[in-house]
C-alpha positions as CSV (number, residue, x, y, z in Angstrom):
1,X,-15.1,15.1,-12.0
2,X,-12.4,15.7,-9.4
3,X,-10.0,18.1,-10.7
4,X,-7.8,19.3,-7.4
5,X,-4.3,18.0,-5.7
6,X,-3.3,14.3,-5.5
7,X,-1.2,12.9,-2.7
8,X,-0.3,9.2,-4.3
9,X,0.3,7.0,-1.3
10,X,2.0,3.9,-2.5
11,X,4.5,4.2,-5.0
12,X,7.9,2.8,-5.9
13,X,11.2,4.1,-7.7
14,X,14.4,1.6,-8.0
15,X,17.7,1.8,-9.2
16,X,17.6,-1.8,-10.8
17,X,21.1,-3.2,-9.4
18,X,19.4,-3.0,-5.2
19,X,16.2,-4.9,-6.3
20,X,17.2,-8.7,-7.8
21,X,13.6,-9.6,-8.0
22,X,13.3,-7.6,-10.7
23,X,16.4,-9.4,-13.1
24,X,15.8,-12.7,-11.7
25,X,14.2,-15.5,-14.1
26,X,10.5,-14.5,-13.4
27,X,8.7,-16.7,-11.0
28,X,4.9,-16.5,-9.5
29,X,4.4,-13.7,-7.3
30,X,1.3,-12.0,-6.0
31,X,1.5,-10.0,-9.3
32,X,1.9,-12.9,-11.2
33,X,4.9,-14.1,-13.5
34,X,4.6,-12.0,-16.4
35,X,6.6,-8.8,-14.9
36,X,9.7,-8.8,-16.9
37,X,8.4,-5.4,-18.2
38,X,9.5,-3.8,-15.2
39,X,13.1,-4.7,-15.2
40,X,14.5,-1.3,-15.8
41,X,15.8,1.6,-13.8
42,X,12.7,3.3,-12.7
43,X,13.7,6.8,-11.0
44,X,11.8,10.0,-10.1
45,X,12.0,11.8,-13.1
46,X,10.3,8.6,-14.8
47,X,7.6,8.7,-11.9
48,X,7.2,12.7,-12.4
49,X,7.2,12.1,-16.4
50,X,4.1,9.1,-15.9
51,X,2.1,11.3,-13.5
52,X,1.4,13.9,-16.5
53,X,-1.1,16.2,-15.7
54,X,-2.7,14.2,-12.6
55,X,-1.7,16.8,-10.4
56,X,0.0,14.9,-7.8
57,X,1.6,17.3,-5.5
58,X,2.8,14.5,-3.0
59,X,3.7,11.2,-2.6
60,X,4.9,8.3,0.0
61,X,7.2,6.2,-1.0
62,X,6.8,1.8,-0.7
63,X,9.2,-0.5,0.0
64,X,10.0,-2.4,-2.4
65,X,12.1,-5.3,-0.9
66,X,15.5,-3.8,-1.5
67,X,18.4,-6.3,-1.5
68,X,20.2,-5.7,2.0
69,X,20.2,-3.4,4.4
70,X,16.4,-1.9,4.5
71,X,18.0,0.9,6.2
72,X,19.6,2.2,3.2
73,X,16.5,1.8,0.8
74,X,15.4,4.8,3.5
75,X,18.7,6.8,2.9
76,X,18.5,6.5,-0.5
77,X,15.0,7.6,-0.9
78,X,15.7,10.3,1.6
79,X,18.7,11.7,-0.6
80,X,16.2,12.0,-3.1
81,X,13.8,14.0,-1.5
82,X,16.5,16.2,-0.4
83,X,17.4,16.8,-4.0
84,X,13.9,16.9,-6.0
85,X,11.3,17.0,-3.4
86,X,9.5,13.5,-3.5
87,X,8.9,11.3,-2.0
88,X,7.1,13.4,1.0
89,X,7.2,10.2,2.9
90,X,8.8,6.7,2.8
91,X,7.0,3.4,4.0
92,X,10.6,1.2,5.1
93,X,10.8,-2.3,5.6
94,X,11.9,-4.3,9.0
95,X,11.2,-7.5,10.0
96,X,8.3,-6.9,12.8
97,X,9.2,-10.8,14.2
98,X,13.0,-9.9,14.8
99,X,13.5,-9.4,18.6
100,X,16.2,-6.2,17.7
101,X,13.5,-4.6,15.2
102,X,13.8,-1.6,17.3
103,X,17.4,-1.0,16.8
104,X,16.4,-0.9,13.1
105,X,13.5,1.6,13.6
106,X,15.7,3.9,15.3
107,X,18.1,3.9,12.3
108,X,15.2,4.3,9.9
109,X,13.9,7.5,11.6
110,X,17.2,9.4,11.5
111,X,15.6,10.3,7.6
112,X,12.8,12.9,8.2
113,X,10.6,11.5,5.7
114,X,10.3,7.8,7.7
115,X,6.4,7.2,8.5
116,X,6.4,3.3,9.4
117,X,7.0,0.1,8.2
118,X,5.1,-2.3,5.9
119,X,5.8,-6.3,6.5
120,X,3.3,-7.7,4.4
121,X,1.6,-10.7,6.7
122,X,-0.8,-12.2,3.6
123,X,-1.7,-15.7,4.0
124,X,-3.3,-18.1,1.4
125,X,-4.0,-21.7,2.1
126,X,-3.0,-24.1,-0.2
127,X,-1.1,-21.4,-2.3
128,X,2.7,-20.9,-1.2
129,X,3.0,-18.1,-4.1
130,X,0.4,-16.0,-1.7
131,X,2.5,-16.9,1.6
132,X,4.7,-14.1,2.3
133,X,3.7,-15.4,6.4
134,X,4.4,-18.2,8.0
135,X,0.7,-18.7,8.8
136,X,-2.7,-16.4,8.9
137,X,-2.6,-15.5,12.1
138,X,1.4,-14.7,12.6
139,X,0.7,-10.8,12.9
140,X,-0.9,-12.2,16.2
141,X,2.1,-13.7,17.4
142,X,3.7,-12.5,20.1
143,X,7.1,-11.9,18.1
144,X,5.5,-9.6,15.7
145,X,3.1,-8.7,18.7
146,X,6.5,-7.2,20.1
147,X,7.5,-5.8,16.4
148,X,4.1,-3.7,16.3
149,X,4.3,-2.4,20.1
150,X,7.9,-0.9,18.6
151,X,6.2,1.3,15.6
152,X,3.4,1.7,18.8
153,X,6.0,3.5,21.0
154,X,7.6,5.9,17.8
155,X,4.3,6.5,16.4
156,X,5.1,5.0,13.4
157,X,2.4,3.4,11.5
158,X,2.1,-0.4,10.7
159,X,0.8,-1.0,6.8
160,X,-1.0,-4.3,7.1
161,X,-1.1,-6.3,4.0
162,X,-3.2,-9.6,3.8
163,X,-6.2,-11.3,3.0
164,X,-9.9,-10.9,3.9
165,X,-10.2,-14.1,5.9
166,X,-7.1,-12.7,8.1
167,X,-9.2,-9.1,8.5
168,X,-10.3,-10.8,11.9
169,X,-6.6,-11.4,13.0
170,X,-5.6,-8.1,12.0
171,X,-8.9,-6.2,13.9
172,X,-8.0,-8.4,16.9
173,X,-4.4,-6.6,16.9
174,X,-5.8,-3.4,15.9
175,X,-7.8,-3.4,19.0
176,X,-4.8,-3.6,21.2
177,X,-3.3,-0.8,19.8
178,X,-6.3,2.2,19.4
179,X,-4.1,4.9,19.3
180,X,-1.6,3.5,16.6
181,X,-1.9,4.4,13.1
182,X,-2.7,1.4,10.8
183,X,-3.3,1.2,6.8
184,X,-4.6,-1.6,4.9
185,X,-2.8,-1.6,1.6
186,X,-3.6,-2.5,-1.7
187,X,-7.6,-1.7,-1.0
188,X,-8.0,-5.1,1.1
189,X,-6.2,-7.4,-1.8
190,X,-9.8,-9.0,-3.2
191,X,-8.5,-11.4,-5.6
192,X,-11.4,-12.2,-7.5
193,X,-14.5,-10.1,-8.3
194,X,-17.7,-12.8,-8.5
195,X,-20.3,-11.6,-6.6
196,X,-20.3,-14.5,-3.5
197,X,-16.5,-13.7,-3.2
198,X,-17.0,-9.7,-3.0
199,X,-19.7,-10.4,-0.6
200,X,-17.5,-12.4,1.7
201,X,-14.6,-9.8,1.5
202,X,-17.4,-6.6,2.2
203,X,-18.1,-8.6,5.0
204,X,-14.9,-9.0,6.6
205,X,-13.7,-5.7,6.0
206,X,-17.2,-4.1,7.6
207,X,-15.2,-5.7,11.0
208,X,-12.4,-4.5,10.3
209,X,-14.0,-0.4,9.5
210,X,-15.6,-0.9,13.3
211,X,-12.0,-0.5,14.4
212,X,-11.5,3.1,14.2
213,X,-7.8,3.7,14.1
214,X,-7.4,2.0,10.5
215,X,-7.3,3.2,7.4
216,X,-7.6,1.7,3.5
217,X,-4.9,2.2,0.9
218,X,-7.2,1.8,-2.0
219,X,-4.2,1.0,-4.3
220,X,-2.8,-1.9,-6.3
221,X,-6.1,-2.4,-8.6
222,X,-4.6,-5.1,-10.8
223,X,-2.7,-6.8,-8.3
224,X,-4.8,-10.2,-9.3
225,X,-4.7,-9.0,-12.8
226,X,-3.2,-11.4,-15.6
227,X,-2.7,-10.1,-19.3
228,X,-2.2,-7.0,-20.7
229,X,-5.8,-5.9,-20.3
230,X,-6.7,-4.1,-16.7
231,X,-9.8,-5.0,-14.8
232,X,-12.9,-3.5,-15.8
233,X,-13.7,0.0,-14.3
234,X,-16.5,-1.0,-12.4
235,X,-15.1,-4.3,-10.6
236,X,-13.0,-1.6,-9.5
237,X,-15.5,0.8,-8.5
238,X,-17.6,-1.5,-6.6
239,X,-14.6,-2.1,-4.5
240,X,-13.7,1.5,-4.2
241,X,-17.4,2.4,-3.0
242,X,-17.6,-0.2,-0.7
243,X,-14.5,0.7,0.8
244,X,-15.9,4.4,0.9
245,X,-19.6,3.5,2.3
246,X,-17.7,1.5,5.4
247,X,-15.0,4.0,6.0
248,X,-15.8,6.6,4.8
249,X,-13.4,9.8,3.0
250,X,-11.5,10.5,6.2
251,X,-10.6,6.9,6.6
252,X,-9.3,6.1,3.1
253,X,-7.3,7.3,0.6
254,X,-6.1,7.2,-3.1
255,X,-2.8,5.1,-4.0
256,X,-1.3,3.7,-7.4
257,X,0.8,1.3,-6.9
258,X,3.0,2.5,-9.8
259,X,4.8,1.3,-11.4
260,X,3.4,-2.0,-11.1
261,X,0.5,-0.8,-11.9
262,X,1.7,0.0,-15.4
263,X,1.6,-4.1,-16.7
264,X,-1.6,-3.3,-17.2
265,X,-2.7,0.1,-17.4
266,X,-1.1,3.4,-17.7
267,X,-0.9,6.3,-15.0
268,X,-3.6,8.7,-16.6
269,X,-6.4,6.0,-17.1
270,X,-6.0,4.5,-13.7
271,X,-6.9,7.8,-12.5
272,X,-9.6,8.9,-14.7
273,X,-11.4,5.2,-13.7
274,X,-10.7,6.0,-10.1
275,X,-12.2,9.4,-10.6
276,X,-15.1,8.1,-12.7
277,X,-15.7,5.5,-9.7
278,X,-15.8,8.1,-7.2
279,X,-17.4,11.2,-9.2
280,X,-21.4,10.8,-7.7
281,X,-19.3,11.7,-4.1
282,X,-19.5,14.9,-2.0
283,X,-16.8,17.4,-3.5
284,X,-15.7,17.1,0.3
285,X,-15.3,13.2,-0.1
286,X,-13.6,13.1,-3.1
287,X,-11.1,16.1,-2.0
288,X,-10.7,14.3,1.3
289,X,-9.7,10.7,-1.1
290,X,-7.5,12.0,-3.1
291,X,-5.9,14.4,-0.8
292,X,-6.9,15.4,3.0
293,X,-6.6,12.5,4.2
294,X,-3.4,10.7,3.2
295,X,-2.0,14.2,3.8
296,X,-3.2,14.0,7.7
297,X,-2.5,10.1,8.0
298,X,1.2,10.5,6.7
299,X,1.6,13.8,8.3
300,X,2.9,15.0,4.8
């Protein structure tokens, strides 16, 4: 079983006052509507407490739709790596589709810890809980079109965030841009694990892996989760692998999604699954999952 360093890519801390979401009457999200667990002040020493004896040795920071100025989510997260050390980089927030997105970008990499933005672009018919975009295909538009040719000229990357019938719009875009840096979070967001549904999602993302320039978060393992219970380990092992065998290690990466993560499952057994799911791999593969590679994508 893997026993070296861990870089956890996609993480979140808040001071509870700059994220409403969380003390709001609970309504459906993409995590569902049972989340009132998390309405607490959730700082570093309670995400360097929860990682135990992982060994995480670095982290990158998630937005986590501060109320306000996105700008001084950055700042703030930057103060604290200043002071203790993590985060080692911070994924912002700016609104790709706003024509003066660049103005913002130039404000969010005064912080040295900046990577890139994430404005999540997932699209469900039918469902306006999983509409965070005004249609599937928006991250083709030319606004955001514009947005993405901003992170393009900083070198920042763009973390794409949708669904596996959009994995066409989003290699369509990829393809324009082959020398930009793009990550699929959240493990390409499967949101149901019968076999016809995994094979339609393995397909899509097999044309999205032809596009060489992205890379997968695998992260956010109970994203579709309801109850207390977490999905079974190998649901999340067969997505893991497949991710892997159309990748492969230097094109994906290890991420928690805590504490989110924690409605259903704490820090040390999400690990230990995700090592379990990974543990017939390389030594080289599994250093370059948990590690190498987040480290050379984020430049951390």
């Amino acid at each position: 079983m893997y026993d070296g360093p861990i870089i956890d890519a996609h993480h979140h801390i808040w001071h509870l006052k700059d994220y409403p979401w969380l003390t709001t009457a609970p309504t459906p999200r993409l995590i569902g509507s049972d989340y009132g667990s998390l309405a607490h002040d959730y700082l570093i020493d309670d995400l360097l407490a929860d990682f135990g004896d992982c060994n995480v040795v670095k982290t990158v920071h998630m937005q986590a739709h501060w109320h306000g100025d996105p700008v001084d989510e950055t700042a703030w997260l930057q103060s604290i790596a200043d002071e203790r050390g993590y985060p080692h980089g911070i994924t912002g927030y700016a609104p790709l589709a706003d024509p003066k997105v660049a103005v913002m970008l130039d404000r969010h990499m005064k912080f040295a810890n900046f990577r890139g933005i994430r404005d999540v672009q997932y699209f469900m018919p039918g469902d306006k809980v999983l509409q965070a975009a005004p249609y599937a295909d928006f991250c083709l538009s030319p606004e955001w079109r514009r947005g993405v040719q901003a992170l393009a000229d900083r070198d920042l990357i763009c973390e794409l965030q949708g669904f596996h019938h959009q994995f066409s719009f989003f290699a369509e875009l990829v393809a324009e841009f082959p020398r930009m840096r793009f990550a699929l979070t959240h493990g390409g967001l499967p949101f149901r694990d019968d076999d016809a549904y995994f094979a339609e999602w393995r397909d899509a993302l097999a044309l999205l892996a032809k596009q060489p320039n992205v890379h997968v978060k695998c992260s956010g393992t109970n994203i579709f989760t309801r109850g207390p219970a977490p999905r079974a380990a190998h649901f999340i092992g067969r997505q893991y692998n497949a991710i892997l065998d159309l990748f492969g290690a230097r094109r994906c990466y290890f991420s928690s999604n805590h504490p989110v993560e924690g409605l259903h499952i704490i820090y040390d057994n999400l690990v230990a699954i995700v090592k379990a799911a990974v543990f017939h791999r390389p030594a080289a593969e599994q250093r370059a999952f948990f590690h190498d590679t987040a480290a050379a994508f984020y430049r951390i």
